[in-house]
MARMARRO-93978 format. One record per residue: residue in one letter; y, x, z of N, C-alpha, C, CB in turn. Coordinates in Angstrom, 3 decimals. Glycine has a CB too. Layout:
residues N
residuo/n.north/n.east/n.up/ca.north/ca.east/ca.up/c.north/c.east/c.up/cb.north/cb.east/cb.up
a/Y/X/Z/Y/X/Z/Y/X/Z/Y/X/Z
...
This chain:
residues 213
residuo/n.north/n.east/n.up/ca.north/ca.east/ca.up/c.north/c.east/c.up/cb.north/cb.east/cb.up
x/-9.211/3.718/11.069/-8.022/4.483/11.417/-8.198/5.026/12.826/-6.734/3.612/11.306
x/-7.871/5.991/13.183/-7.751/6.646/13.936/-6.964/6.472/15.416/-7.467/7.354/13.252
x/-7.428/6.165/16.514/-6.526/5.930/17.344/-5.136/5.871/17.437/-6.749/6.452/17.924
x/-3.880/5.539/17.889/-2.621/5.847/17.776/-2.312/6.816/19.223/-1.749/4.416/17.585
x/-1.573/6.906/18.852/-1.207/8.642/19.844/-0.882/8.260/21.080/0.297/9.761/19.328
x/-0.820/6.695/22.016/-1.115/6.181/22.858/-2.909/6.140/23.727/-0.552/5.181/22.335
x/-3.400/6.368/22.274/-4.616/6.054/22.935/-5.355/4.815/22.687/-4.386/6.087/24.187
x/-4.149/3.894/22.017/-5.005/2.237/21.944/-5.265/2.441/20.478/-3.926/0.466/22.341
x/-6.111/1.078/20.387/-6.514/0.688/18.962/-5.576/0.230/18.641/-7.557/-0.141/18.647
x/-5.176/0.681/16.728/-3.736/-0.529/16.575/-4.400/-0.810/15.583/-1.884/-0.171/16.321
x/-3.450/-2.058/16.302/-3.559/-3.515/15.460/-2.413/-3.792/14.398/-3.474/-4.823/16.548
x/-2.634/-4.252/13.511/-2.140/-4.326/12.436/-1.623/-6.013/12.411/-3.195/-3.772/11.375
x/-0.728/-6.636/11.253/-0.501/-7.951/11.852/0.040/-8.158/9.916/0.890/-8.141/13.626
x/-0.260/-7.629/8.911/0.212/-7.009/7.247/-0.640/-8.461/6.853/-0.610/-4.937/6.423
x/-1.951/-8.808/6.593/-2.631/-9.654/6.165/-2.576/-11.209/6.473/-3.587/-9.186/6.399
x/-2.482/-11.289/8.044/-2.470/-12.404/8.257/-3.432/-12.521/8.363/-1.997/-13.094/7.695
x/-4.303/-12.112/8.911/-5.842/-12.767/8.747/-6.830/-11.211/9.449/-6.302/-13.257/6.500
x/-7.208/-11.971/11.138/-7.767/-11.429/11.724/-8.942/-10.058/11.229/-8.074/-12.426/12.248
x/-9.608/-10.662/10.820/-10.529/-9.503/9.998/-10.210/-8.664/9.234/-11.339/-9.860/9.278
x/-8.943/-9.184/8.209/-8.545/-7.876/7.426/-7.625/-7.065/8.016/-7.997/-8.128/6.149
x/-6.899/-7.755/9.151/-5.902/-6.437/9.410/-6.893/-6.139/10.571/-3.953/-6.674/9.865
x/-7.855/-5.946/10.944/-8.610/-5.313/11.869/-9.132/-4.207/11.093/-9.639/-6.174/12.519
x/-9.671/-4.593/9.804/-10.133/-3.038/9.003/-9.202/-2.062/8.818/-10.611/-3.167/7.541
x/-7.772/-3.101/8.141/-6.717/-2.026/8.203/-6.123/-1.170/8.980/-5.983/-2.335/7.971
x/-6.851/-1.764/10.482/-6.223/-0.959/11.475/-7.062/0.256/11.891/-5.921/-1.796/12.653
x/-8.458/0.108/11.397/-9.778/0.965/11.865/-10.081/1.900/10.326/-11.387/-0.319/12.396
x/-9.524/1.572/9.101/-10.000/2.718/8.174/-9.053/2.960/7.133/-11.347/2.436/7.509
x/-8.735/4.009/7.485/-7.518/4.778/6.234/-7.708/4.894/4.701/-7.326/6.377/6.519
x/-8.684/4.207/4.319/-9.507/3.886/2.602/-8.548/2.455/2.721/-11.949/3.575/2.428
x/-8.800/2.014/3.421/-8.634/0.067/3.324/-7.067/0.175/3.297/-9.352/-1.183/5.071
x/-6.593/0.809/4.248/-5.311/0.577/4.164/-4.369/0.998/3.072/-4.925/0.988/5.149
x/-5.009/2.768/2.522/-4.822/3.073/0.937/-5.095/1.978/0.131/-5.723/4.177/0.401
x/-5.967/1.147/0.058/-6.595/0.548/-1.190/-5.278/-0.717/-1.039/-8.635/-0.011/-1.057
x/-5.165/-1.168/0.192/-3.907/-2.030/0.157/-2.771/-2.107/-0.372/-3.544/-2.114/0.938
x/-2.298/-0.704/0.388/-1.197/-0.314/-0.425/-1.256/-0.685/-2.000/-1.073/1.147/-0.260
x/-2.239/0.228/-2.536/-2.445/0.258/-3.800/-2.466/-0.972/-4.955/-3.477/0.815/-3.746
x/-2.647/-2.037/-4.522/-2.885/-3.662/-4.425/-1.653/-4.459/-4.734/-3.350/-4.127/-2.926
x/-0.756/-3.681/-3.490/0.496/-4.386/-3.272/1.473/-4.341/-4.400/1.137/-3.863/-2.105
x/1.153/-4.986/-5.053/2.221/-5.082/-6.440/1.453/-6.154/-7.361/2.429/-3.362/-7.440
x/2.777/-7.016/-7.398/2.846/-8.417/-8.470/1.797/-9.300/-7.339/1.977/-8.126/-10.582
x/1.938/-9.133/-6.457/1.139/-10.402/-5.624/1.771/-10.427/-4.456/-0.507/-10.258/-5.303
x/1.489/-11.423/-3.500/2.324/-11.754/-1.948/1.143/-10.736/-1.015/2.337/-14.014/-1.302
x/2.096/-9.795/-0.649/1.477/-9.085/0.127/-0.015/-9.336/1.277/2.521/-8.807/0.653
x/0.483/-10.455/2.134/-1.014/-10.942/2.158/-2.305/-10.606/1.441/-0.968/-12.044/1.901
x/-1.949/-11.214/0.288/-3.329/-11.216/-0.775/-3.657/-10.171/-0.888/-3.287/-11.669/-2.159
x/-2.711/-8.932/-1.344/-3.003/-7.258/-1.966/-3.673/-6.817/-0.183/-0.907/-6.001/-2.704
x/-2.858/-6.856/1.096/-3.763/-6.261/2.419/-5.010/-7.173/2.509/-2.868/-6.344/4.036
x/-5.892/-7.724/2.578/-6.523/-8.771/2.683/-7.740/-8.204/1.438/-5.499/-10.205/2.466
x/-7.275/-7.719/0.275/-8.024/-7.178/-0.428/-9.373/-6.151/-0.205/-7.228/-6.776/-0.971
x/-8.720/-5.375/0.625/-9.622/-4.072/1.069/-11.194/-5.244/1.656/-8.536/-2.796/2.813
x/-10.514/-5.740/2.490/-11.871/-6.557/3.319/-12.220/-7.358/2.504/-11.678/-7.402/4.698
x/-12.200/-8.458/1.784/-12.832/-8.847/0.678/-13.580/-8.218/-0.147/-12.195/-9.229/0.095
x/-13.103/-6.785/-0.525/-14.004/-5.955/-1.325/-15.015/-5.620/-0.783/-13.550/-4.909/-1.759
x/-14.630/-4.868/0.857/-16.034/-4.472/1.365/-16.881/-5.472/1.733/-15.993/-3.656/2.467
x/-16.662/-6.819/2.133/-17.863/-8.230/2.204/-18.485/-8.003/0.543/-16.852/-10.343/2.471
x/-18.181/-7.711/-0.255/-18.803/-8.032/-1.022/-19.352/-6.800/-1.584/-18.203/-8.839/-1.703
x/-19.359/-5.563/-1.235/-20.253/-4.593/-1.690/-21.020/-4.793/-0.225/-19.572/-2.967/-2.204
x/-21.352/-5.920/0.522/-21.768/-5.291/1.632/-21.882/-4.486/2.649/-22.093/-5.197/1.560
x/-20.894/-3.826/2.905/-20.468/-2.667/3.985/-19.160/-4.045/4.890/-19.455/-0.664/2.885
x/-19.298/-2.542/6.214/-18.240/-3.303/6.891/-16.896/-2.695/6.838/-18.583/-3.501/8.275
x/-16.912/-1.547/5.744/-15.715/-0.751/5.705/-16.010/-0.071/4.300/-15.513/0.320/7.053
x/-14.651/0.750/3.612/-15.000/0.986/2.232/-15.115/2.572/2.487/-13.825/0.406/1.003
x/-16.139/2.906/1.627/-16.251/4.524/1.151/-15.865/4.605/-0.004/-17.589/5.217/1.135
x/-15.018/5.787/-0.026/-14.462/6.698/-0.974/-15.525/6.918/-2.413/-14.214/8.149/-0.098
x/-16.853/7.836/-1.355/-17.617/7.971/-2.450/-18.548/6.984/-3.039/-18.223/8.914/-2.240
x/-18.491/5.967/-2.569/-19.931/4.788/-3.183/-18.567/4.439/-4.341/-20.817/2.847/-1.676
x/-17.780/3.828/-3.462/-16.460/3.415/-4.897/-16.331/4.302/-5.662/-14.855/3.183/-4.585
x/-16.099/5.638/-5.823/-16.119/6.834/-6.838/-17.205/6.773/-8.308/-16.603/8.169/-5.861
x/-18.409/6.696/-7.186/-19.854/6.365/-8.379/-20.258/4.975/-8.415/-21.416/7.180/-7.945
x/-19.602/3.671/-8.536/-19.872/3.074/-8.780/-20.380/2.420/-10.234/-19.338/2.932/-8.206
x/-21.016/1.933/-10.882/-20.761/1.659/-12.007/-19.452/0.411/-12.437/-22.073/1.385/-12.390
x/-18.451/0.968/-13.392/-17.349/0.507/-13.667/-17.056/-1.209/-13.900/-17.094/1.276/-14.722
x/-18.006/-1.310/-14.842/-17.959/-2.733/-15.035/-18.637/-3.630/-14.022/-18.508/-3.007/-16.279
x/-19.798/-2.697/-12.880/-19.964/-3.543/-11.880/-19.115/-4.064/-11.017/-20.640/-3.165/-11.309
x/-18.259/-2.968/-10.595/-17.223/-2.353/-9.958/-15.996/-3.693/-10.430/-16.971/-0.539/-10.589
x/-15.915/-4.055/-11.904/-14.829/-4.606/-12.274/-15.554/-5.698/-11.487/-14.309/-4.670/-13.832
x/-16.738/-6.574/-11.562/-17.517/-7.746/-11.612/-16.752/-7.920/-9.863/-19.574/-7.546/-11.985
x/-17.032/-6.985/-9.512/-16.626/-7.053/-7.813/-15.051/-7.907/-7.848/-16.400/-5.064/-6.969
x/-14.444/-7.525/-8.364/-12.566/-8.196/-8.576/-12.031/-9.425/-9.165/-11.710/-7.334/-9.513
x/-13.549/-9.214/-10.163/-13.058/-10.498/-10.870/-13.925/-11.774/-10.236/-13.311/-10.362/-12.627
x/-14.681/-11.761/-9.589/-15.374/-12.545/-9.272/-14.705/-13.758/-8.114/-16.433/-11.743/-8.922
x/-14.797/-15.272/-8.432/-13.455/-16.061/-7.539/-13.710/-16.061/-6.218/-13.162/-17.675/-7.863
x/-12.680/-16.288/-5.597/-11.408/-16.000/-5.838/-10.659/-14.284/-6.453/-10.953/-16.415/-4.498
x/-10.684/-14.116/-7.125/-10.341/-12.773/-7.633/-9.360/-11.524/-7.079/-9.873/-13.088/-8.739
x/-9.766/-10.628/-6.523/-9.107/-9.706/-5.770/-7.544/-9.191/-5.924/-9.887/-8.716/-5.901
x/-6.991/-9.751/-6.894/-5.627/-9.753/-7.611/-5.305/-10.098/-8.684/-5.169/-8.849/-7.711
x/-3.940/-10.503/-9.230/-3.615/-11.021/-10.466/-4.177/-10.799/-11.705/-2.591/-10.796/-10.626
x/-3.931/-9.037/-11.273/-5.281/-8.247/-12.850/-5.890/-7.327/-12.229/-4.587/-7.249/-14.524
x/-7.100/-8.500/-11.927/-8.423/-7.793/-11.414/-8.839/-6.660/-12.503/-9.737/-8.968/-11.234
x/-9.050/-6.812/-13.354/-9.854/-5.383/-14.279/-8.732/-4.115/-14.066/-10.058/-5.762/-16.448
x/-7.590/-4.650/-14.151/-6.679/-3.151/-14.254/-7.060/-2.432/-12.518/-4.396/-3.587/-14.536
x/-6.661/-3.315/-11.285/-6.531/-2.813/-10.532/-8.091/-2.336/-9.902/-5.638/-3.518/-9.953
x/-9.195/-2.850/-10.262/-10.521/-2.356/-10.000/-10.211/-0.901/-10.653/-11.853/-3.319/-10.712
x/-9.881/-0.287/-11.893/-9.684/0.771/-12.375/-8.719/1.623/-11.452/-9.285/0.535/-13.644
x/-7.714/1.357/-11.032/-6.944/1.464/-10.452/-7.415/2.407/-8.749/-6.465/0.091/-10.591
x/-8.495/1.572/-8.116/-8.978/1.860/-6.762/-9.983/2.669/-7.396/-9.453/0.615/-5.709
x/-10.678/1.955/-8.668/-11.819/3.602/-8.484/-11.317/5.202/-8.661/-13.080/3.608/-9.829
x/-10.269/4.789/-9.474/-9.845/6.600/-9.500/-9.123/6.763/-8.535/-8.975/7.293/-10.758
x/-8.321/6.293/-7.650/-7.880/6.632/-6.714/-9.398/6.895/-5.875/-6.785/5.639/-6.269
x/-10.265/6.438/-5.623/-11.466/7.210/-4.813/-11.771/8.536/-5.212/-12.789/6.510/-4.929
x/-12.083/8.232/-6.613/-12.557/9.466/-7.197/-11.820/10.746/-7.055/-12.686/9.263/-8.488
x/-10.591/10.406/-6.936/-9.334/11.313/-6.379/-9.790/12.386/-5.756/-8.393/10.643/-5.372
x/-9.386/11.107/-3.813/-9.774/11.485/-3.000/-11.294/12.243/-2.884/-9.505/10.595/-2.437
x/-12.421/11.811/-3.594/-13.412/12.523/-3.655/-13.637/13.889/-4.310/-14.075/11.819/-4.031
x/-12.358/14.300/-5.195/-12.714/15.447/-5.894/-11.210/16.690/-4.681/-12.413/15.067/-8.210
x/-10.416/15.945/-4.354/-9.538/16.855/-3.836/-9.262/16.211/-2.204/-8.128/16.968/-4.902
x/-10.234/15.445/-1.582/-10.104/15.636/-0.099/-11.613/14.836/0.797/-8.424/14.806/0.367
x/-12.794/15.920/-0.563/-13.950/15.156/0.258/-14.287/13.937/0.453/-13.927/15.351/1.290
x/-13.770/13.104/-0.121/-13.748/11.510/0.355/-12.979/11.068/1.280/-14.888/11.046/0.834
x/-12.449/11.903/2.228/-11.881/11.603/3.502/-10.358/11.223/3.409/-12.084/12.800/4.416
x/-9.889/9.462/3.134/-8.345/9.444/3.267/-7.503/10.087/4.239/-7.983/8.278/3.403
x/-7.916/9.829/5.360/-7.227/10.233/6.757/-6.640/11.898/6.379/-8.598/10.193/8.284
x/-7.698/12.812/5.518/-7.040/14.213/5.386/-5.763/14.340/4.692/-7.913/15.108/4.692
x/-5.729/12.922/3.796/-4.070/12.983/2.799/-3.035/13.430/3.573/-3.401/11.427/2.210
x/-3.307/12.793/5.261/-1.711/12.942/6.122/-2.190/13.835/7.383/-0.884/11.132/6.800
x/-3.706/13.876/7.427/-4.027/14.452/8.903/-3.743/16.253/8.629/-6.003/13.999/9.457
x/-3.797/16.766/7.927/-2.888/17.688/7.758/-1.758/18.016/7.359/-3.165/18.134/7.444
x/-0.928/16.891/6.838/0.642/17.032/6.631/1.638/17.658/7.675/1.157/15.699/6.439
x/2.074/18.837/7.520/3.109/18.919/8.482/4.385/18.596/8.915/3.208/19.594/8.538
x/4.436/18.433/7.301/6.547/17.584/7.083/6.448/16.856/6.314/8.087/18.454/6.431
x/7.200/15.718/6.345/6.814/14.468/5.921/7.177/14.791/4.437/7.560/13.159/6.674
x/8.023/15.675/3.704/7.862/16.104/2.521/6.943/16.160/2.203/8.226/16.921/2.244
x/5.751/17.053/2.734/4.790/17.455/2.554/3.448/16.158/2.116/4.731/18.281/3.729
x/3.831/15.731/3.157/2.954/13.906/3.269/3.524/13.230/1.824/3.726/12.534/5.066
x/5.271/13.508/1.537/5.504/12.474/0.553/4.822/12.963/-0.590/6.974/12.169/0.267
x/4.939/13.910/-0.960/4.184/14.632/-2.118/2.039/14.489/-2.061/4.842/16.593/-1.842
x/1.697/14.828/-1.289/0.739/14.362/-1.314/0.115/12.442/-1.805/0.638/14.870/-0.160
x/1.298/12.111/-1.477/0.727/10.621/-1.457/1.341/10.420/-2.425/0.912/9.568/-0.322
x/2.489/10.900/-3.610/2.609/10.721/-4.740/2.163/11.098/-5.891/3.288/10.788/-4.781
x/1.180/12.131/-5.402/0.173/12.684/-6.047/-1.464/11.920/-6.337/0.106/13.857/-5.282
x/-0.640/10.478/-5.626/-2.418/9.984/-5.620/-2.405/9.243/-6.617/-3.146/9.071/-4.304
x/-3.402/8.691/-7.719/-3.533/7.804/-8.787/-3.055/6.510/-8.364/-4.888/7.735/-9.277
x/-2.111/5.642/-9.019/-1.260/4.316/-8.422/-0.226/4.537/-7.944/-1.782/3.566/-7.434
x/0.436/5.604/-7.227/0.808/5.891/-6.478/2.384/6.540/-7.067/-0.215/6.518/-5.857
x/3.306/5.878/-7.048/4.551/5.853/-7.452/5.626/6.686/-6.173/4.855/4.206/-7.753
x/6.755/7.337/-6.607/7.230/7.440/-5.459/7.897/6.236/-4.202/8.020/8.248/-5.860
x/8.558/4.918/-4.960/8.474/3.898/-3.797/7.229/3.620/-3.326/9.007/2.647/-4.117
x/6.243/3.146/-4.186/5.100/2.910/-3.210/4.158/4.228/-1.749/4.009/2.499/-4.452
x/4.860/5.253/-2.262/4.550/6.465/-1.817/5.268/6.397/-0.390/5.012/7.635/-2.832
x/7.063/6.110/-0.613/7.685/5.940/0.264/7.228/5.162/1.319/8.577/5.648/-0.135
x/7.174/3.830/1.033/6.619/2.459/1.995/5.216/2.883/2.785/6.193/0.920/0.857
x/4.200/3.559/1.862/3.089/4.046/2.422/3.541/4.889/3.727/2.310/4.859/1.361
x/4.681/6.252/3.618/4.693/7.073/4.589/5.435/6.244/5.500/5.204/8.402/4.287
x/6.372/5.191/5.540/7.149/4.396/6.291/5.615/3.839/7.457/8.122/3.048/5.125
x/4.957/3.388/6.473/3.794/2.622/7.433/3.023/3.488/8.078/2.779/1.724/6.698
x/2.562/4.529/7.709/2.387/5.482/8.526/2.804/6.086/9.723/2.438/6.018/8.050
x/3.924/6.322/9.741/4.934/6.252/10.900/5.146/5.212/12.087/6.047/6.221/10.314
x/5.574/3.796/11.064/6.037/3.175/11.959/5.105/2.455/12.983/6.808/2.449/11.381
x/3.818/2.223/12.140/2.592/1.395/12.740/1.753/1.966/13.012/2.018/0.516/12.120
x/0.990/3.045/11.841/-0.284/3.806/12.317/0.125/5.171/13.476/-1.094/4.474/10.766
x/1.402/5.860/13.741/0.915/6.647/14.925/1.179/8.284/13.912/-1.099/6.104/15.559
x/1.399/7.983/12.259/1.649/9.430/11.812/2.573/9.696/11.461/1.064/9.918/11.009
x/3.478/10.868/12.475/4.762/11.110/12.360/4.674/12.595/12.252/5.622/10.530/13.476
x/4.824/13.393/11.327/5.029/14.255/10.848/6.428/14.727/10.618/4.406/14.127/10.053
x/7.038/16.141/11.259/8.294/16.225/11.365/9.404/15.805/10.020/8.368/17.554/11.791
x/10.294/14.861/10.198/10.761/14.306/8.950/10.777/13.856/8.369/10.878/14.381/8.437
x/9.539/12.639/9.035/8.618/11.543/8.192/9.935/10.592/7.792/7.170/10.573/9.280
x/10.855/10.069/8.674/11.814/9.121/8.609/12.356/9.367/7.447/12.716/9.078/9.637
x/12.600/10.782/6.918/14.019/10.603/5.986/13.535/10.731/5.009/15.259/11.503/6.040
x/12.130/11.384/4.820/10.965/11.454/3.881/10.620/10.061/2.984/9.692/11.826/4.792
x/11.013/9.105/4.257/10.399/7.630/3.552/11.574/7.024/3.228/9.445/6.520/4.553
x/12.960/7.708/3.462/13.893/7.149/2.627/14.331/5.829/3.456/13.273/6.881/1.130
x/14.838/4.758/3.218/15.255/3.302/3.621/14.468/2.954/4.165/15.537/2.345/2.805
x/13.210/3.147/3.639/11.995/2.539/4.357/11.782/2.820/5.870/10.766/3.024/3.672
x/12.082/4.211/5.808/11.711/4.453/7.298/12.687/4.543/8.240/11.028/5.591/7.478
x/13.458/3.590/8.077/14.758/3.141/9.350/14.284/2.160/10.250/16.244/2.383/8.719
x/14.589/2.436/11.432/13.875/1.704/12.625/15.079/0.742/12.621/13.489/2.644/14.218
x/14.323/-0.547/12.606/14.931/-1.992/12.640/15.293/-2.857/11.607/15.969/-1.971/13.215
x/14.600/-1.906/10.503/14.937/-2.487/9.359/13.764/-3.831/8.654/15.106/-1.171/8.430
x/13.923/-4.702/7.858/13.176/-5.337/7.059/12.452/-5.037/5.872/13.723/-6.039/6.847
x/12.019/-4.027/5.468/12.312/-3.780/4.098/11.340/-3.475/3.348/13.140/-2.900/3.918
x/9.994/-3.566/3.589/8.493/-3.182/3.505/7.636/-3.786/3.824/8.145/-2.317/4.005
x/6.841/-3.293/3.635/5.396/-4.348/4.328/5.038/-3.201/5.684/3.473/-4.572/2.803
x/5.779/-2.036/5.534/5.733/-0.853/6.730/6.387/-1.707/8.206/6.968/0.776/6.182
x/7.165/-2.969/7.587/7.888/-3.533/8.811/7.334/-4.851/9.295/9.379/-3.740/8.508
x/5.956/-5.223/8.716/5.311/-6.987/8.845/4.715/-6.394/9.979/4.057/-7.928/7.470
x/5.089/-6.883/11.230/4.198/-7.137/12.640/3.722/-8.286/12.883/4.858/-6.925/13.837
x/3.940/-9.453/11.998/3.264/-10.954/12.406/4.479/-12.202/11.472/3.337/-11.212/14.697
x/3.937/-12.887/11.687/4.473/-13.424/10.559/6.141/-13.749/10.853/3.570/-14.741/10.178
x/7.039/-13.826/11.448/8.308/-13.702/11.450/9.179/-12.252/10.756/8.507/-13.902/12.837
x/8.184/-11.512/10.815/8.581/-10.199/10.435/8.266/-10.681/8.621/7.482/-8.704/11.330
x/7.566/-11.018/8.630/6.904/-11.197/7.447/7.936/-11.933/6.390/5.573/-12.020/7.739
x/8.174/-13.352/7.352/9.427/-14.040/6.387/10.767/-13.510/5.997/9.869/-15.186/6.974
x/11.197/-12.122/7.198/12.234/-11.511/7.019/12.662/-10.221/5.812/12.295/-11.177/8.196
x/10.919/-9.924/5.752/10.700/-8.709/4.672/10.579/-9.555/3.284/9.126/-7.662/5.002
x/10.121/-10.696/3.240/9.915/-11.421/2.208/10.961/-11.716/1.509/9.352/-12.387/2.477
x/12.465/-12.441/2.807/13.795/-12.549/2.185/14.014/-11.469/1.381/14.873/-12.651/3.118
x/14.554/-10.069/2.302/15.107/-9.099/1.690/14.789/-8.307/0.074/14.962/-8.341/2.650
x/13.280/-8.184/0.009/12.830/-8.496/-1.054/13.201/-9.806/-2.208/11.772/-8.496/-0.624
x/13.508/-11.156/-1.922/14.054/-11.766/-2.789/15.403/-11.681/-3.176/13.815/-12.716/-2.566
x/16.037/-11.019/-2.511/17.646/-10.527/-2.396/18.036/-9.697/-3.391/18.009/-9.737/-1.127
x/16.949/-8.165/-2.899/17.535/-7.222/-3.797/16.595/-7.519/-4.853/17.641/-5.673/-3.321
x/15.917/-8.142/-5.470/15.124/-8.761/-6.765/16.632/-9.601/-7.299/13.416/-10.043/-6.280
x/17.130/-10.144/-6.744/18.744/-11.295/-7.176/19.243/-10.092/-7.165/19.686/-12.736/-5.960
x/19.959/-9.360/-6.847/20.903/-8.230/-6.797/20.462/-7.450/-7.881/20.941/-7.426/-5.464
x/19.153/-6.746/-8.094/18.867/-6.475/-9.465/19.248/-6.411/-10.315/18.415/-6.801/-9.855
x/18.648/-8.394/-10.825/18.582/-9.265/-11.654/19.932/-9.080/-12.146/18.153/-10.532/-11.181
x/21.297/-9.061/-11.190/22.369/-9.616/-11.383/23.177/-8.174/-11.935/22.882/-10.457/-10.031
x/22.968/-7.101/-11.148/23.119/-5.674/-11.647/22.921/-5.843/-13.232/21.945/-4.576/-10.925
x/21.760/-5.705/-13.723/21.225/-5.819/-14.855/22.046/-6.544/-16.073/20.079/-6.414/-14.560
x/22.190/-8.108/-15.808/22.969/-9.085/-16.577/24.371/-7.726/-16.420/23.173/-11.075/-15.684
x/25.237/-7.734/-15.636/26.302/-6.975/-15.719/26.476/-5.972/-16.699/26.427/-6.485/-14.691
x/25.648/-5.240/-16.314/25.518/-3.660/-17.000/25.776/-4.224/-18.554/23.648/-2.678/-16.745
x/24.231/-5.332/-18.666/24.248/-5.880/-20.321/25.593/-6.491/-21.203/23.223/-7.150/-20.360
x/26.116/-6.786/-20.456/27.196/-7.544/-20.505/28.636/-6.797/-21.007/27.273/-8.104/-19.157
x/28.622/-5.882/-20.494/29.352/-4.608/-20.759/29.249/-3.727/-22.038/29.009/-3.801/-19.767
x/27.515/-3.630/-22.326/27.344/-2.987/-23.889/28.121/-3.296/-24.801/26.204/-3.254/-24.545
x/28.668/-2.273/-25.861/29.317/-2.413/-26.589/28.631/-3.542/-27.819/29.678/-1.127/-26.820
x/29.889/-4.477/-28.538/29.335/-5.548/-29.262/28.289/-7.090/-28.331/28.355/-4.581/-30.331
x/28.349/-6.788/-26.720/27.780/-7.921/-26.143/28.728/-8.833/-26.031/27.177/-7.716/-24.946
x/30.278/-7.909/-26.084/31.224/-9.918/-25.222/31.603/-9.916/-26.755/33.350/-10.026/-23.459
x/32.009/-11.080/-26.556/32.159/-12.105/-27.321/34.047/-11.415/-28.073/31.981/-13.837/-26.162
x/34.594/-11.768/-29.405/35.882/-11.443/-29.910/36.120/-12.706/-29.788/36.136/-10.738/-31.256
């Protein structure tokens, strides 16, 4: 990753674990591939991923294009192998290679171009919902982290990222600076998962022929 608009190296604090949020802080693949990760596992595990992958293809950082042409089932062997790179290693190995391949057919290999030419954070949101995995919340949280941590603020990024990108909020992994932050994003997340949950029962509850004569 790219300097922050201070000038310093940033540091990242998402993983918990010195080495991986050091990649995340130095390469815009790793931190995509994180993102990408982050679902059905404790965030930790999904940031933490990127660097595990690259120890084990041997690099000290991930390319776009070696992951693009990899062979697939080697590629899977890489995820599944223990401790296993996520819950469903085969889906999400599929998952990161076409998202490379993506980036390799529509931005050169180069992640950093997804946002380094964005001018309005519209612009950024659409791009990054355009990427394979890539949902509009997870799209959202991505441009939130962008903003709030990496240094890319593109006019409108805030309202672009929706909830996510409110300064002072809990509500992402766009908001883990170290682990207190961490337990606070973790609550809120178990909250509105109960709030949901409880939405849901309601609604059901209401269908015609559910209550009881």
């Amino acid at each position: 990753m790219t300097p922050s608009d201070s000038g310093k190296d940033i540091t990242l604090r998402i993983a918990q674990n010195p080495e991986a949020d050091e990649l995340l802080g130095r390469s815009p693949l790793a931190a995509l591939v994180g993102m990408l990760l982050d679902q059905q596992v404790p965030m930790e595990w999904a940031f933490t991923g990127p660097y595990t992958l690259a120890e084990r293809m041997g690099a000290d950082d991930l390319d776009a294009g070696r992951i693009a042409a990899y062979d697939p089932d080697a590629f899977t062997e890489l995820f599944t192998a223990k401790p296993a790179l996520h819950r469903y290693p085969g889906s999400m190995a599929q998952r990161v290679q076409q998202l490379c391949q993506y980036l390799v057919a529509e931005y050169d290999g180069d992640a950093s171009a997804v946002w380094r030419t964005a001018t309005t954070g519209d612009e950024l949101l659409e791009r990054l919902k355009a990427l394979p995995g890539f949902g509009e919340q997870k799209a959202k949280i991505f441009l939130a982290l962008l903003g709030k941590q990496l240094g890319v603020r593109p006019t409108g990024w805030r309202e672009a990222a929706g909830p996510y990108g409110e300064a002072g909020s809990h509500r992402s992994v766009a908001d883990i600076t170290g682990p207190e932050s961490l337990v606070e994003v973790r609550a809120y997340k178990q909250e509105a998962k109960a709030a949901a949950k409880k939405a849901k029962a309601a609604k059901t509850a209401k269908k015609p022929g559910t209550a009881r004569k």
